[in-house]
C-alpha positions as CSV (number, residue, x, y, z in Angstrom):
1,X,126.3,96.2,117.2
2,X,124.0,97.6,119.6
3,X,123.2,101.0,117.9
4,X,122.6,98.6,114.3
5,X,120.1,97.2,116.0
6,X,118.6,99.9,117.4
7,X,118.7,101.8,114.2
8,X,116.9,98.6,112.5
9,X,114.1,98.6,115.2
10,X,113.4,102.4,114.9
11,X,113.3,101.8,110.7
12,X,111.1,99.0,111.0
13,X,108.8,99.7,114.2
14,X,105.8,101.0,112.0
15,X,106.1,98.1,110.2
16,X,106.2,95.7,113.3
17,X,103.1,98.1,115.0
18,X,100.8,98.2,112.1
19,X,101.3,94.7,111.9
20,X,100.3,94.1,115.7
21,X,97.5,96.5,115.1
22,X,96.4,94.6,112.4
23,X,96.7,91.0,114.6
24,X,94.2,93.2,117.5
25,X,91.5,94.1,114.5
26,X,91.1,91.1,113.8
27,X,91.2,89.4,116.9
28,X,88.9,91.2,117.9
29,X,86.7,91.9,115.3
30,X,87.5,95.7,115.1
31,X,87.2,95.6,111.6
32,X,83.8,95.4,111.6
33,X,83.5,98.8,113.7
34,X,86.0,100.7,111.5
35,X,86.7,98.7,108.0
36,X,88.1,101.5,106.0
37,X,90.5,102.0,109.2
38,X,91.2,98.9,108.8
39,X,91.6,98.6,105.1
40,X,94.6,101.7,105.8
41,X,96.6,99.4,108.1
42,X,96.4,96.6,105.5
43,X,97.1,99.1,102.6
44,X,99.9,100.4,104.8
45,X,101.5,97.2,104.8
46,X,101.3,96.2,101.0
47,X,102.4,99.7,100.2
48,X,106.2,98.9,102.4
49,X,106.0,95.3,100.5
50,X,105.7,96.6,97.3
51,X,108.0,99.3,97.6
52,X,110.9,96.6,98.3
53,X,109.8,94.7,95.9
54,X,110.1,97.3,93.3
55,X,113.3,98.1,95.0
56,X,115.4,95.2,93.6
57,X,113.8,95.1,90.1
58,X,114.9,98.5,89.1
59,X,115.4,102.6,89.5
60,X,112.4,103.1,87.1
61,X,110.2,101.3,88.4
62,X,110.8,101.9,92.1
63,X,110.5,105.4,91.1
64,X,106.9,105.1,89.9
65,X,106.0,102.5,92.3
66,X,107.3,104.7,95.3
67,X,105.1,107.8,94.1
68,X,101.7,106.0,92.9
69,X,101.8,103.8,96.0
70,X,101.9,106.7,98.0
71,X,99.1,108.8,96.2
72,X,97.1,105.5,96.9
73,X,98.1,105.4,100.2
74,X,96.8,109.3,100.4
75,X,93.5,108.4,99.2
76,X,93.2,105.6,101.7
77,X,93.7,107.8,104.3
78,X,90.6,110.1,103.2
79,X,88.5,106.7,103.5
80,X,89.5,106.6,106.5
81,X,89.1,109.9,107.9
82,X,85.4,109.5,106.5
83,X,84.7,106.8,108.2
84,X,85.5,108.1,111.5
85,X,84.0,112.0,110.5
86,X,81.0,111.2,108.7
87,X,80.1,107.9,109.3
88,X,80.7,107.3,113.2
89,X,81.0,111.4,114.5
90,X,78.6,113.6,112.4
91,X,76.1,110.5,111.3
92,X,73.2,113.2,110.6
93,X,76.1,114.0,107.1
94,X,75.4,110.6,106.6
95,X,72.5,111.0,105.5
96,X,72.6,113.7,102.9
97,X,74.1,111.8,99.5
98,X,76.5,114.0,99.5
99,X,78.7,114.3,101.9
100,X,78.2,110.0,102.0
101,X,79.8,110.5,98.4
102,X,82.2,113.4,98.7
103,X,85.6,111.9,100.5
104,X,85.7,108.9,98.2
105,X,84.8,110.8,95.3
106,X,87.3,113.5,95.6
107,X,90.2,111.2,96.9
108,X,89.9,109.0,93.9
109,X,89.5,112.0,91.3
110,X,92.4,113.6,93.0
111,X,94.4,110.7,92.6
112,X,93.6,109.9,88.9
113,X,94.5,114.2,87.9
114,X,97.7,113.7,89.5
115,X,98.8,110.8,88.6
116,X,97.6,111.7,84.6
117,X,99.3,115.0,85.3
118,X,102.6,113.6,86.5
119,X,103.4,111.5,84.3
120,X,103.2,114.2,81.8
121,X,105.1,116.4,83.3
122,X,108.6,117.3,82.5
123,X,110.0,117.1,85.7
124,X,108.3,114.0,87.2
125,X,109.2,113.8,90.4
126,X,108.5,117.1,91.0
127,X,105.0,116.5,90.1
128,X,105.1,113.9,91.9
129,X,106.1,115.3,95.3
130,X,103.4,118.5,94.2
131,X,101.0,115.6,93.7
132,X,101.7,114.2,97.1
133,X,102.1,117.8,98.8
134,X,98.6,118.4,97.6
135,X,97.0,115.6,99.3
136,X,99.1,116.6,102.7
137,X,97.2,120.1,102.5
138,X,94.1,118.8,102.1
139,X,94.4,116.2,104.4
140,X,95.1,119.0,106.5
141,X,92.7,121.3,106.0
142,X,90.0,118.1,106.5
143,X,91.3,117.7,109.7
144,X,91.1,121.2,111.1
145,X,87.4,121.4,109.7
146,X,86.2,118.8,111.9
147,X,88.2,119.0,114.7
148,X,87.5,122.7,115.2
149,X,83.5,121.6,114.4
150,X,83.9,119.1,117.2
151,X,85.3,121.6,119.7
152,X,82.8,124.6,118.4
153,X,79.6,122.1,119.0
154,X,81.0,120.6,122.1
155,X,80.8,116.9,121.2
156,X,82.2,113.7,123.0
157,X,85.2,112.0,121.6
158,X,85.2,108.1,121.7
159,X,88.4,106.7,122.7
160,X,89.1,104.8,119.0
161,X,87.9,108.2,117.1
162,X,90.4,110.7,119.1
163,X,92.9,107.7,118.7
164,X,92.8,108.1,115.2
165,X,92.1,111.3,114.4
166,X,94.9,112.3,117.2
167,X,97.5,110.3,114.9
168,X,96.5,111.4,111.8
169,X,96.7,114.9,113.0
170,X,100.5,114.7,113.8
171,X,101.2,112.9,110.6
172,X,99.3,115.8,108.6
173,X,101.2,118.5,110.6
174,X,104.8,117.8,110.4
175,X,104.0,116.8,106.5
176,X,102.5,119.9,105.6
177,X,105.7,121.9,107.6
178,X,108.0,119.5,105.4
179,X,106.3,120.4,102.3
180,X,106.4,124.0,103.5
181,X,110.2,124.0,103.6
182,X,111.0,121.6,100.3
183,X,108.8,124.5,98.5
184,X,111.0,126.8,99.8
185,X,114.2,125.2,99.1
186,X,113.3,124.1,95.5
187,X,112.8,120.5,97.2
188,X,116.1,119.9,99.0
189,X,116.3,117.4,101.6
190,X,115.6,118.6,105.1
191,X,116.1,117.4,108.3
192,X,112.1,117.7,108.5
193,X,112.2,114.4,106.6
194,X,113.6,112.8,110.0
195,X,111.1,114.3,111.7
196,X,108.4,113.1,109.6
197,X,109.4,109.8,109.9
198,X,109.3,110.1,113.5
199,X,106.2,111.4,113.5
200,X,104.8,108.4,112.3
201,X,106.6,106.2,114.9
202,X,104.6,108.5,117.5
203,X,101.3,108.1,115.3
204,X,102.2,104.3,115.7
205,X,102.7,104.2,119.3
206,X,99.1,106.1,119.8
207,X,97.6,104.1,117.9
208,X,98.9,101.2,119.6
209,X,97.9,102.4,123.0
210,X,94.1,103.2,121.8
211,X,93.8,100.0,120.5
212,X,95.7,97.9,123.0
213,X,92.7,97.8,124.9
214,X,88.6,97.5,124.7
215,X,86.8,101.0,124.2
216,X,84.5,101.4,127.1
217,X,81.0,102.8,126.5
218,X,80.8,106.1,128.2
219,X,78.7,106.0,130.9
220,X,76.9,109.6,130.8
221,X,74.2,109.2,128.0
222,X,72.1,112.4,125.8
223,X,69.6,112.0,128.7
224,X,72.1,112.9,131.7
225,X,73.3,116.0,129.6
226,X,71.8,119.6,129.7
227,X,68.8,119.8,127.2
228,X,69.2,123.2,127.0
229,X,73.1,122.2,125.7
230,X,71.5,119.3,123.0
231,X,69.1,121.4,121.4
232,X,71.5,124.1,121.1
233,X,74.2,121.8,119.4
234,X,71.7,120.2,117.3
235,X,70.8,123.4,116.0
236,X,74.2,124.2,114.7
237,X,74.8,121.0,113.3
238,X,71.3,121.9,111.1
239,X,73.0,126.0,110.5
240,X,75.9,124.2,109.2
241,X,74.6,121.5,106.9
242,X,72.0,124.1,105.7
243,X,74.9,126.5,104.9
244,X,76.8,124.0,103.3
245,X,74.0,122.4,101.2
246,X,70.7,124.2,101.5
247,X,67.4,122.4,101.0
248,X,65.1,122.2,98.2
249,X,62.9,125.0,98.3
250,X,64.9,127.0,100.6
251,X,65.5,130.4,98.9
């Protein structure tokens, strides 16, 4: 008896914590600091619903509900890594049209090709779990980007930003090793799987702990910091977005 239930709390504790993370947002108003944030724990939630939902009314259509909800997921999370990346960490990206455009642009064109492509493919769930696989890279591949640019220019990291980025950073590395090893066993079941599930109990639990309590304003502002240190930051920031996109009249 005891081991049933504690195999039916470990199932369903991201279910239980995204719901008590949802109950903080909007007690306290979170939302309005990180919507798209947000917006992932409620899409995380209809995602599970409809999945059982789709459960009992057939194979078929569990099969294509399981997939597409989980490419929509994938492109939720891109909103949200935006949100914290571009819109609350790097705001000078924000203001250049486009990098403000890029992440929802390229999540929801990723997600209509593969979706198109998989369902024309003759092995769909293979296309399906390439599809997915895909996102995990460059979920990845997002994540190391700006987490190596925040180490490289020496920036702060808010509590609720390293909270999330921190979670999403687990999640993205023990998918990308799964996907790793399913390529490499013609996508077998691995005990990676486990682990990935896991993973996202952990990803829970931090993001339960960041948000359990207020985010306190840091108390050393740009003025208490090294000039020197700012101007030298601020110039990279302008190397990099001039690298990246260069300005008109800039040969």
């Amino acid at each position: 008896m005891f081991e049933t239930w504690l195999s039916l709390t470990v199932r369903w504790f991201p279910v239980i914590a995204v719901v008590v993370l949802a109950a903080i947002f909007v007690w306290r108003q979170l939302w309005r600091q990180l919507p798209f944030f947000f917006l992932y724990l409620i899409a995380a939630l209809l995602v599970v619903a409809t999945k059982i939902a789709a459960f009992h009314i057939g194979h078929t259509t569990y099969f294509y509900t399981y997939w597409i909800a989980d490419l929509v997921g994938s492109v939720v999370v891109f909103l949200a890594m935006y949100e914290v990346f571009l819109r609350r960490l790097f705001t000078g990206f924000q203001k250049n049209r486009f990098y403000r455009n890029i992440f929802p642009l390229f999540a929801a064109l990723t997600l209509v090709l593969t979706v198109l492509t998989a369902l024309q493919a003759p092995d769909k769930r293979a296309a399906f779990q390439m599809a997915s696989r895909g996102f995990d890279f460059t979920r990845t591949a997002v994540l190391v980007f700006f987490i190596g640019l925040m180490a490289f220019m020496g920036r702060h990291w808010p509590k609720y930003d390293l909270g999330i980025t921190l979670g999403f950073g687990i999640q993205a590395a023990v998918a990308l090793a799964d996907s790793a090893v399913r390529t490499l066993t013609h996508y077998t079941p691995t005990v990676l799987g486990t682990v990935e599930f896991a993973a996202y109990n952990v990803t829970c639990v931090i993001w339960l702990i960041t948000f359990w309590k207020p985010e306190r304003k840091s108390l050393q502002s740009a003025e208490q910091l090294d000039p020197a240190m700012l101007e030298q930051a601020r110039s990279w920031e302008e190397q990099l977005k001039d690298w990246i996109a260069p300005r008109r009249g800039r040969r």
